[in-house]
C-alpha positions as CSV (number, residue, x, y, z in Angstrom):
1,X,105.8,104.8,103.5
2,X,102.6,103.4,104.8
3,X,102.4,100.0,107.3
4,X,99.7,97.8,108.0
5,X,99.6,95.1,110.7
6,X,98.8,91.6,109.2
7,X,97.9,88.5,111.4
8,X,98.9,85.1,110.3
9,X,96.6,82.4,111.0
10,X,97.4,78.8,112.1
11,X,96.7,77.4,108.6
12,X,99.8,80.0,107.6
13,X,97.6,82.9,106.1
14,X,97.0,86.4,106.1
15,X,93.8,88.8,104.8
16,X,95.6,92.0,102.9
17,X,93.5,95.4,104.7
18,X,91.2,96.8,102.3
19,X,93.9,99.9,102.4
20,X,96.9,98.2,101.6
21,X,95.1,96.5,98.4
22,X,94.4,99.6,97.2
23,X,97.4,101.0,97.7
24,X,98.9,97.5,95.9
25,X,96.0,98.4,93.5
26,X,95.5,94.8,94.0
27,X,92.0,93.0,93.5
28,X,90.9,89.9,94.0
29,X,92.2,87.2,92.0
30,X,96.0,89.5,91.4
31,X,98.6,87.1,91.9
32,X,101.0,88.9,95.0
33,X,104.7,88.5,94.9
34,X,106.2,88.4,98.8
35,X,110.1,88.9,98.4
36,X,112.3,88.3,101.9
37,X,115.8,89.2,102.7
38,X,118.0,87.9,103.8
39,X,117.8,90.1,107.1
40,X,113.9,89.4,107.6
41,X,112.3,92.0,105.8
42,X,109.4,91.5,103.3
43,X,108.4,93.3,100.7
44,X,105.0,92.5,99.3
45,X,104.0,93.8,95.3
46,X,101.7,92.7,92.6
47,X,103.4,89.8,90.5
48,X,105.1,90.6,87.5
49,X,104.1,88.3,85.0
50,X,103.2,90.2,82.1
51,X,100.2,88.1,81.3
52,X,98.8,88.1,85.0
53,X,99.6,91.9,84.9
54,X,97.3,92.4,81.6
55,X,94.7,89.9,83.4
56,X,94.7,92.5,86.5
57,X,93.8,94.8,84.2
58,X,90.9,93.4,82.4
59,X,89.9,92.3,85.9
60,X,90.4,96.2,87.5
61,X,88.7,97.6,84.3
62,X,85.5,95.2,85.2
63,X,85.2,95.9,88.7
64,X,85.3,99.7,87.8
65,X,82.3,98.7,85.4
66,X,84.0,99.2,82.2
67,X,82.4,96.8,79.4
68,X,83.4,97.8,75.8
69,X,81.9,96.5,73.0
70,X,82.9,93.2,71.8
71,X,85.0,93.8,69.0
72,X,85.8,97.5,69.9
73,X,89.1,95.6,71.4
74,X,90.3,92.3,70.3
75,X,93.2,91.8,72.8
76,X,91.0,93.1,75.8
77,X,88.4,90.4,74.5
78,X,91.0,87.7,74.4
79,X,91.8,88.9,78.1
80,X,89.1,88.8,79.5
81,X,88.3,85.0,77.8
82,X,91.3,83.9,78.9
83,X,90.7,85.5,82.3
84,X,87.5,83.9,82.7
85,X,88.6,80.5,81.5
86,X,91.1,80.1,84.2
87,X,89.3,81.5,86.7
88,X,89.6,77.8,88.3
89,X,92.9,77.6,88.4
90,X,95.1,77.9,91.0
């Protein structure tokens, strides 16, 4: 088990340690779930919508430089279209 030491800011947020993203193998843009007990304790993982999921992955795959050929993958294409598309949302 590995901690790290968060501050919350008056507006209510909090920047994730470079280590503990990549130990979420979170990257920008992942949508975070943050579960509490009933006791206090949090426990903070990636989201697990399957369609953010697949987005994080199109997303991890271009920030480790991977750029197949359009049309070599059709769902990855979609993805990645669908990623960019939203990219404005909240």
């Amino acid at each position: 088990m590995r901690r790290f030491a968060l501050t919350l800011t008056a507006q209510g947020q909090v920047t994730l340690p470079a280590e503990a993203q990549s130990a979420l193998g979170a990257v920008p843009g992942d949508k975070l779930s943050l579960v509490v007990d009933d006791s206090g304790r949090a426990t903070l993982a990636r989201a697990s919508d399957g369609l953010a999921q697949m987005r994080a992955i199109a997303r991890r795959a271009r920030a480790a430089g991977a750029t197949p050929d359009p049309g070599d993958d059709p769902i990855g294409d979609y993805l990645v279209a669908e990623d960019e598309r939203t990219k404005s949302r909240p």
